[in-house]
C-alpha positions as CSV (number, residue, x, y, z in Angstrom):
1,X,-96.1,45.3,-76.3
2,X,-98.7,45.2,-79.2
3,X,-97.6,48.2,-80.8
4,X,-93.7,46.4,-80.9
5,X,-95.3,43.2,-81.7
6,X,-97.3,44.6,-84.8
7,X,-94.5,46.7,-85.8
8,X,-91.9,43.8,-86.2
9,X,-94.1,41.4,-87.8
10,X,-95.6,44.5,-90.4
11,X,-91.9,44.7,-91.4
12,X,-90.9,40.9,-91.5
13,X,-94.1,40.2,-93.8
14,X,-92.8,43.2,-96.4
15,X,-89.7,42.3,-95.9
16,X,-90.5,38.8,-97.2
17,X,-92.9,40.5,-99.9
18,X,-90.6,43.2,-101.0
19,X,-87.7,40.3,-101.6
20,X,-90.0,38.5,-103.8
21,X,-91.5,41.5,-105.7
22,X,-88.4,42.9,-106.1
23,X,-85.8,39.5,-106.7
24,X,-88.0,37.6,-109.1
25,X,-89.5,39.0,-112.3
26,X,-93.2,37.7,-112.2
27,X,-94.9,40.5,-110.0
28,X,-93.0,43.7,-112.2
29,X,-94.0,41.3,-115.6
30,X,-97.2,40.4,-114.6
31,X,-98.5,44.2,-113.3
32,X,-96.2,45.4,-116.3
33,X,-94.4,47.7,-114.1
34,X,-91.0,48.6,-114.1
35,X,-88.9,48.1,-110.9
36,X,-88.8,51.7,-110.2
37,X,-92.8,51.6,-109.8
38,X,-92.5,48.5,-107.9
39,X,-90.2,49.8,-105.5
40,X,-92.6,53.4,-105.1
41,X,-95.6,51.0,-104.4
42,X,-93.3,49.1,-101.6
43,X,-92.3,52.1,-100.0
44,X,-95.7,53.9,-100.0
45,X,-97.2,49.7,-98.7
46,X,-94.4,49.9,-95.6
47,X,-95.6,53.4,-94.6
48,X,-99.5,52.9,-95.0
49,X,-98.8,50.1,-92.6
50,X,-97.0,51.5,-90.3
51,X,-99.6,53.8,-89.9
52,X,-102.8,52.4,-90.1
53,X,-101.4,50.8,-86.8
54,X,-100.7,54.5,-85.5
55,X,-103.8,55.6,-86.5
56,X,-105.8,52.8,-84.3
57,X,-103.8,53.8,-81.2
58,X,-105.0,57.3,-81.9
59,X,-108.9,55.8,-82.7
60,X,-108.9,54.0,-79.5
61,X,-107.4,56.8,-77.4
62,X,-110.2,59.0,-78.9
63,X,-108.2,61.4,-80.6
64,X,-110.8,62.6,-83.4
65,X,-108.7,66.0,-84.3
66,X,-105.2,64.2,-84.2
67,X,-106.6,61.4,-86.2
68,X,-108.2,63.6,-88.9
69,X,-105.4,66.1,-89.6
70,X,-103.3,63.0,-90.3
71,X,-105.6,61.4,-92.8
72,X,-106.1,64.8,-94.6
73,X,-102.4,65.2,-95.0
74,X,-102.1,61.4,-95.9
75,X,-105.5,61.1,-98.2
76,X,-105.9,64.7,-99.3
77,X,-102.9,66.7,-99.8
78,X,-101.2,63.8,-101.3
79,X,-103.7,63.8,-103.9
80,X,-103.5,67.3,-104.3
81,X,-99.6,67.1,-104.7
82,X,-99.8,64.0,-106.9
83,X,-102.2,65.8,-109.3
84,X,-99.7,68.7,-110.8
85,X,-96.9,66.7,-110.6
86,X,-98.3,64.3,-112.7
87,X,-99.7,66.6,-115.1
88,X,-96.1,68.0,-115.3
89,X,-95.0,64.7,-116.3
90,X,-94.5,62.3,-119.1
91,X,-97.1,59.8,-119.9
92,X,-94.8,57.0,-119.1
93,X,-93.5,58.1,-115.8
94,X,-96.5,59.3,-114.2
95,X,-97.3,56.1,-112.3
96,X,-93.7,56.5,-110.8
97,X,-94.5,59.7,-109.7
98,X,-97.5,59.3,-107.8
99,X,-96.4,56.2,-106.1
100,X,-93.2,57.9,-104.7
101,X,-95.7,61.1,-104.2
102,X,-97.8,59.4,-102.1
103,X,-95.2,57.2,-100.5
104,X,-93.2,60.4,-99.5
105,X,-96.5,62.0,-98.0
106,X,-97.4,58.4,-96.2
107,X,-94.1,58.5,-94.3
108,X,-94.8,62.1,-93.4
109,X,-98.1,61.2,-91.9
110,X,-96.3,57.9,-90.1
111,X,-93.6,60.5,-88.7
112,X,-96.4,63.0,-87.3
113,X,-99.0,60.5,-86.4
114,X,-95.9,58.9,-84.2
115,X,-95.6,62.7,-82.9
116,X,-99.4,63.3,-82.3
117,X,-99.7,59.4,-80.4
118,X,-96.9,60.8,-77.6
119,X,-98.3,64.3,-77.7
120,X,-101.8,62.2,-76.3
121,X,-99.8,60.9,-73.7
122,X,-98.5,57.5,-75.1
123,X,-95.3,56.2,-76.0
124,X,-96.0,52.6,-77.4
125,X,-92.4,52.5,-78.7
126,X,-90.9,52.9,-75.0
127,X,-89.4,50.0,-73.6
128,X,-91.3,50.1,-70.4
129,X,-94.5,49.5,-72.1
130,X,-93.2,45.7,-73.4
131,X,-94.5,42.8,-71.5
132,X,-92.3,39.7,-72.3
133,X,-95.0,37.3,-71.0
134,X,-97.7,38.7,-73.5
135,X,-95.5,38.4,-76.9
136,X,-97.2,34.0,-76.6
137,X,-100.3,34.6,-76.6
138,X,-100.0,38.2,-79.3
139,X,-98.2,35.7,-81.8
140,X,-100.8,32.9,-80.9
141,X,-103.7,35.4,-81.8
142,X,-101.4,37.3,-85.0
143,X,-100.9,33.8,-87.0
144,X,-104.6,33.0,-87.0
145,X,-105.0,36.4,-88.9
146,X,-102.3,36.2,-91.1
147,X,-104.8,34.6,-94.1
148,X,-107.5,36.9,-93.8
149,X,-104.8,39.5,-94.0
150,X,-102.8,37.9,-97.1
151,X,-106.4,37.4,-98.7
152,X,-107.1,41.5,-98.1
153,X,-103.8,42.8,-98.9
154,X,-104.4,40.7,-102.5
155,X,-108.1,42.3,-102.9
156,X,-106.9,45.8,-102.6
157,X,-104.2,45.4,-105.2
158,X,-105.4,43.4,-107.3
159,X,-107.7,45.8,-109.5
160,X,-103.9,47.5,-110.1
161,X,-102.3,44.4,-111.0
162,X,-105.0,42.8,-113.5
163,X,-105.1,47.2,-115.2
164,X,-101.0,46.3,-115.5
165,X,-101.5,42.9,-116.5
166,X,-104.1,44.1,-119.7
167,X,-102.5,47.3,-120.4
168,X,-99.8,50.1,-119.5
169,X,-98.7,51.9,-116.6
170,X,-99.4,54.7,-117.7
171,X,-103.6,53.4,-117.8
172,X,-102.7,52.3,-113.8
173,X,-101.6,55.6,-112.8
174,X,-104.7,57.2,-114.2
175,X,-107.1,54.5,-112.6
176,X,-104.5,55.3,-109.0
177,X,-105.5,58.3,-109.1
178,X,-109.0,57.8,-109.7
179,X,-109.0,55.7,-107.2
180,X,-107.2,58.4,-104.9
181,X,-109.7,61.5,-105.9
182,X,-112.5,59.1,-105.3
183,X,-110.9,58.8,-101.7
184,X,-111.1,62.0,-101.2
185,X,-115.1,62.2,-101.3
186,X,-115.2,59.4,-99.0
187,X,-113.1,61.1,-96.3
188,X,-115.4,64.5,-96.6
């Protein structure tokens, strides 16, 4: 039930955050991003969510070696993909291009983190594992987190959108990928 739960109301609050990024020309002005960025950074946000939820189920099943080969592919390789392609690249679309890089490899870790959680023996998606009686008190417990959420999600992105705000994208994608290789340390 939690896993159904978390998934519908990860989608409903993009959904609602993706129609006002993407229908009203403040965010793109004010990060000084083009709608093509903006809609690589909403991609790559849906997937990261999705999976960070995956990734619990497999850190509370105990599933150290499932867990990490997912994060390498999702914090590693992706980096290591991003980096030539960028270099490859025009100034100007090199933000593009490691969004939608690491929002490609983000959906590939969702798909095979959703593989390695029913390879442990769980299936959080199947229908016999929803509990009608427990979606109350789920919600109940969900909306008194919803600010401490919004007030996180706004920390982590806005370093990003103040770079945007003063300068280029070009400057963001540089400081992404700082941010990314930097990352990288942390998870060795």
């Amino acid at each position: 039930t939690s896993t159904i739960i978390a998934t519908l109301a990860a989608i409903v609050v993009w959904t609602g955050f993706a129609a006002f990024s993407l229908g009203t020309s403040w965010l793109p002005t004010y990060a000084g991003v083009s709608t093509i960025e903006l809609s690589g950074f909403l991609l790559w946000m849906l997937a990261n969510t999705l999976l960070a939820w995956q990734l619990q189920l497999l850190r509370f099943m105990h599933e150290a070696i499932r867990f990490a080969k997912i994060t390498l592919i999702g914090r590693i390789v992706s980096v290591l993909v991003a980096l030539p392609v960028m270099y490859v690249l025009p100034q100007e679309q090199r933000l593009a291009a490691s969004l939608y890089t690491y929002a490609v490899f983000s959906w590939l870790s969702l798909a095979l983190a959703v593989h390695e959680v029913r390879q442990a023996g769980n299936n959080p998606y199947d229908r016999a594992h929803y509990a009608a009686h427990l979606v109350r008190p789920m919600l109940m417990l969900g909306t008194a987190l919803i600010p401490g959420a919004l007030v996180y999600s706004l920390c982590s992105v806005t370093d990003k959108l103040l770079l945007g705000w003063y300068s280029n994208p070009a400057d963001v994608a540089v400081f992404s990928l700082a941010g990314a290789v930097a990352g990288v340390a942390l998870v060795l």
